[in-house]
N, C-alpha and C positions, 0 to 999 in steps of 0.2 A: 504493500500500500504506500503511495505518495503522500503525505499530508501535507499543506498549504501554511505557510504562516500566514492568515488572514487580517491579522492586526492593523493593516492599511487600509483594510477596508471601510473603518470605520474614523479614518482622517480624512481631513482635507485632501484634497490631492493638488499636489505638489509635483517635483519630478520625478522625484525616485517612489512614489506613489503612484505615480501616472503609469511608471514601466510597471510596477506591480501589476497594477489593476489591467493594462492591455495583454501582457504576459498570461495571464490566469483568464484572461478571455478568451486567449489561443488557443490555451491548452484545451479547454474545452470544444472548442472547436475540432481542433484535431486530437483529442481523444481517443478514437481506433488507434491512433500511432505511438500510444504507449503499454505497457505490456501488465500496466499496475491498476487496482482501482483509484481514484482520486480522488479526495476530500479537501475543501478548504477549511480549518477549524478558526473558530472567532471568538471573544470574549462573551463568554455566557450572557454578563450584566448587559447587553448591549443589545441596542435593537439592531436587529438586520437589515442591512440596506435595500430596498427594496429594486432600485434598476439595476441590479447585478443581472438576471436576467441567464442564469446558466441552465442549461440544458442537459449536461453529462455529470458535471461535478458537484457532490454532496457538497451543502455547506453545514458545515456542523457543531453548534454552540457549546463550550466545555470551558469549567472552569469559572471564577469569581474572582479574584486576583486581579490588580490593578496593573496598568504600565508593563517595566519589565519583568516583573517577577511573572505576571502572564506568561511570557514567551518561556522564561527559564522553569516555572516549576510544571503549568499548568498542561502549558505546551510540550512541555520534553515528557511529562507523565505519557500522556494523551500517546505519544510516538514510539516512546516504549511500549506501552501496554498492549501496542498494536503488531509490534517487531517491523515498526514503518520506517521510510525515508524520510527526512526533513527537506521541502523547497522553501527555502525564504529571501522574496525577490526584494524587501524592503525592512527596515528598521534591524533588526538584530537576529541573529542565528543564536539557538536556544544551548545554552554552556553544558548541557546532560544529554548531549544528540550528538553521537556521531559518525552519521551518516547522512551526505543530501549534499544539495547544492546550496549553495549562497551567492547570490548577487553582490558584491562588494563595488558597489557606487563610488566610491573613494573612500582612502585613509587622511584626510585632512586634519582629522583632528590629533592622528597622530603626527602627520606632518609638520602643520602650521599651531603648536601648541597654541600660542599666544592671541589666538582669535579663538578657541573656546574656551572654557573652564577646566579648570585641573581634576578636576569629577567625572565631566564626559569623556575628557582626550582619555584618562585610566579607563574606562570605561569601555572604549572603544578597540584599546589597543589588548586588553583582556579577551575580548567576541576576538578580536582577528588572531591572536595567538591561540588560542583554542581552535578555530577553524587551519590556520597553517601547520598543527599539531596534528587534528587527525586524517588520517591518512586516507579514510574514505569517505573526504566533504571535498566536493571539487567548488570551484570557483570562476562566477561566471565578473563579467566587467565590461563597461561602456567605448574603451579606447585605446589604443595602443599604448597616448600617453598615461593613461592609468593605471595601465597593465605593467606598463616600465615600473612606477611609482609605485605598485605593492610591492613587486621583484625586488626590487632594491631594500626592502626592509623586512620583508618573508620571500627570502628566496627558495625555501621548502616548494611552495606553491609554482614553482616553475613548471611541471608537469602535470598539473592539475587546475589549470587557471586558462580561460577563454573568452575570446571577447562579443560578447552578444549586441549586438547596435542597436541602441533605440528604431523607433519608428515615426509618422508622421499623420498617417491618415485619419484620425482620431478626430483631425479637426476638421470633416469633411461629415461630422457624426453631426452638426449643427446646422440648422437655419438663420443667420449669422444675418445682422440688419444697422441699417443706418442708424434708424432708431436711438441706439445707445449715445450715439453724437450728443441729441436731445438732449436725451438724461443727465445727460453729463455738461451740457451746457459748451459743448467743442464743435469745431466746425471738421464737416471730413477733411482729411490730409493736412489738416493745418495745427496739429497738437503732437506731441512724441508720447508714447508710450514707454513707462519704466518698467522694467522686472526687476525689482529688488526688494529682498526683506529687511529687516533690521537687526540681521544678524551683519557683524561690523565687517565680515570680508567681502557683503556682498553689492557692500561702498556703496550707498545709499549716498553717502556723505557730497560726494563728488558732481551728483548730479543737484544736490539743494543747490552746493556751491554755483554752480552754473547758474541755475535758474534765479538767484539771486540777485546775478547779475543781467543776465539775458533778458528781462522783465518782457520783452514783446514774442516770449517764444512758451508755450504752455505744453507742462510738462502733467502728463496723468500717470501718477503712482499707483499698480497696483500693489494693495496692502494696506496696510495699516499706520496709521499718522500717529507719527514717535511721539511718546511723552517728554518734557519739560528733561527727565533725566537722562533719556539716552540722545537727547540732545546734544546735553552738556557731553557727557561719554563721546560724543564726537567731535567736540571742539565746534561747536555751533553757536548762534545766538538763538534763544527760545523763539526768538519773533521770525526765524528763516523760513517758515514752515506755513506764515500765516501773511503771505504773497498771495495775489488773487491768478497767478500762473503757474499755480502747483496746487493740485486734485491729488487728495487720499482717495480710492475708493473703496478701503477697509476690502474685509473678502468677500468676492464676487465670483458667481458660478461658473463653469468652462461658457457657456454659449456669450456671458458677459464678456469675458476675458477676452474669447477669439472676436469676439463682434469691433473689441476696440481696439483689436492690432490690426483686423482687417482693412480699418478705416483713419489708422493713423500718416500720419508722412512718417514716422521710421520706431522704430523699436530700440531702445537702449538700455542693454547687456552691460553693467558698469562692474562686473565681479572682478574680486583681485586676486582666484584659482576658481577652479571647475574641475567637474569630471570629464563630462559630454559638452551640455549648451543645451536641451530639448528646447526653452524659451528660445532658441536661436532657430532648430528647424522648424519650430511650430510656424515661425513668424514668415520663415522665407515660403510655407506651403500659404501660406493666405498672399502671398505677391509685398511682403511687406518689408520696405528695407531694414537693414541693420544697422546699428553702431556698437562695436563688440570692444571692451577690453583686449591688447595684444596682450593675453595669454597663450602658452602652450599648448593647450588641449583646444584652443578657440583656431592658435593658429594650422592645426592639424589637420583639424576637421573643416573650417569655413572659410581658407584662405583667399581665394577667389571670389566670395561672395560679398564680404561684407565689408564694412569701414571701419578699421580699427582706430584706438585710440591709446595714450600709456595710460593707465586707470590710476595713476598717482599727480597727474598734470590735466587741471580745469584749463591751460589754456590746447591743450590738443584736443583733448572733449571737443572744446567750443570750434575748433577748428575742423573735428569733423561732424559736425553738425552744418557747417557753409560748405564743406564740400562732400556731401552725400553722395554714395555710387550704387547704382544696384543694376544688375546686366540680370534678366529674366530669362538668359537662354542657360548661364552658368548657372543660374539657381533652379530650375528643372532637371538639368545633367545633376547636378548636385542629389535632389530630392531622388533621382531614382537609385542612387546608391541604398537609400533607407528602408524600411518600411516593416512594418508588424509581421508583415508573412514569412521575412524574412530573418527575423528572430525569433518566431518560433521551428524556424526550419532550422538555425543553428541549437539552439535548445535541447531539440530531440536529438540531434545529432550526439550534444554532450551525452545525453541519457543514452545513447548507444552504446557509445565507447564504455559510460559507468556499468553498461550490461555484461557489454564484451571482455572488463577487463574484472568482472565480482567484484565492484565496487560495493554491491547490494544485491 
């Protein structure tokens, strides 16, 4: 038996949420091409979502246990008890499991200490040493640069580590409208779209700073409008925030999201690491330009397409905001490299090889 770490199903969806959630949509789909029964398990206390919408795969409530002890008591009982595999395409693989696959998103927190907490980075680097320890949890990943970046710190996973690519079609799930302009009080092509949270690597900072200055250029945040202290935490004035060319729109469903990248003049990616970029393909499958941080994994994946910028200098931001580029024939070529069907074709491939070599 396979069992699902389901525990994303009941988050927002984000990125490494979004691979979950379409991953375990494929699976289900292509279900003949697995050799195991499948079950998603999910927090008891929790109501079940209702658009999941699966066809083949049990989804199956277990357990009372909050956060992670979820994943580690309830869920590793759950997998035991069954003599099952562990799949966990998001948040944490269960420390009493070991067998299955893991999607490892990035090690950042093990990398870049100093932009989380000294609780999660321990935290994090505990799940991935547990996971490079046993010997039959293979390891799936978003990118080559990622893939380099575990290697280099759990070099055990060299033989057991594959890179599965996100997808795009997701946002073709939508009936996507002007409309939102309204709402939002924007004119089409004439606003930027931001992706960034308020998490401090994902440099929120740098686009206030512009907008601060740029006053005739309206900037839509999605997310959530910092408080008073993580302002300060950024070297901010309280009052940056409260410019009539900067839109919070706290959190807003996928058909919001894609409606107002659809209808932006460009999308701006201000991260200072990544894994992938999904806010980067989402935006190029809606025809919608880019302005990317020059990172490694952005420059690997999008080089051709988008506008980079260095994510530590407002006046290159600003600079490429005057000279925006977007070529429509390179971002199709681009797009068809990606796509869901296409991750789950590597997928099952991993799960061959774990057949072929009694992984499980």
């Amino acid at each position: 038996m396979i069992v699902i770490n389901g525990k994303f199903l009941l988050q927002n969806i984000t990125g490494t949420q979004r691979v979950a959630f379409e991953l375990l949509k494929k699976m289900d789909e292509y279900y003949s091409h697995f050799n195991d029964k499948i079950v998603v398990a999910v927090p008891n206390r929790e109501k079940i979502p209702e658009n999941l919408c699966l066809k083949n795969i049990l989804l199956i409530p277990i357990g009372n246990l909050k956060g992670s002890l979820w994943e580690h008591i309830n869920l590793a009982r759950f997998v035991q008890k069954n003599d099952a595999i562990c799949f966990s395409f998001s948040g944490a693989f269960p420390l009493f499991v070991k067998r299955g696959v893991y999607y490892l998103h990035d090690i950042h927190p093990i990398q870049y200490k100093q932009y989380f907490s000294r609780r999660y980075s321990i935290y994090q680097k505990i799940i991935v040493n547990h996971v490079s320890k046993a010997k039959d949890i293979f390891v799936l990943t978003n990118s080559e640069h990622t893939k380099l970046n575990i290697l280099r710190w759990f070099p055990s996973l060299k033989e057991r580590i594959s890179i599965v690519y996100p997808g795009w079609e997701h946002t073709k799930r939508y009936n996507l409208s002007d409309e939102v302009c309204v709402k939002w009080g924007v004119k089409k092509h004439q606003y930027y779209v931001v992706l960034a949270t308020l998490t401090k690597h994902k440099n929120l900072e740098i686009v206030l700073k512009v907008a601060s200055e740029e006053k005739d250029k309206i900037f839509v945040i999605i997310g959530q409008k910092p408080s008073n202290q993580v302002l300060r935490s950024l070297n901010l004035q309280v009052n940056t925030i409260d410019q009539k060319n900067i839109i919070f729109t706290n959190y807003i469903n996928d058909e919001g999201v894609f409606s107002l990248i659809k209808y932006a003049k460009a999308v701006i990616v201000p991260s200072i690491f990544e894994g992938f970029g999904l806010p980067i393909l989402e935006s190029l499958s809606l025809q919608t330009p880019v302005i990317a941080s020059k990172i490694e994994a952005f420059q690997e994946l999008f080089s051709d397409v988008v506008t980079f910028f260095d994510p530590f200098n407002v006046s290159s931001l600003k600079e490429a905001l005057e000279n925006l580029k977007f070529d429509e024939d390179k971002a199709k070529n681009l797009l068809e490299k990606y796509s869901w069907e296409r991750a789950i074709l590597s997928l099952i491939k991993v799960y061959k090889i774990m057949r072929e070599h009694n992984y499980f």
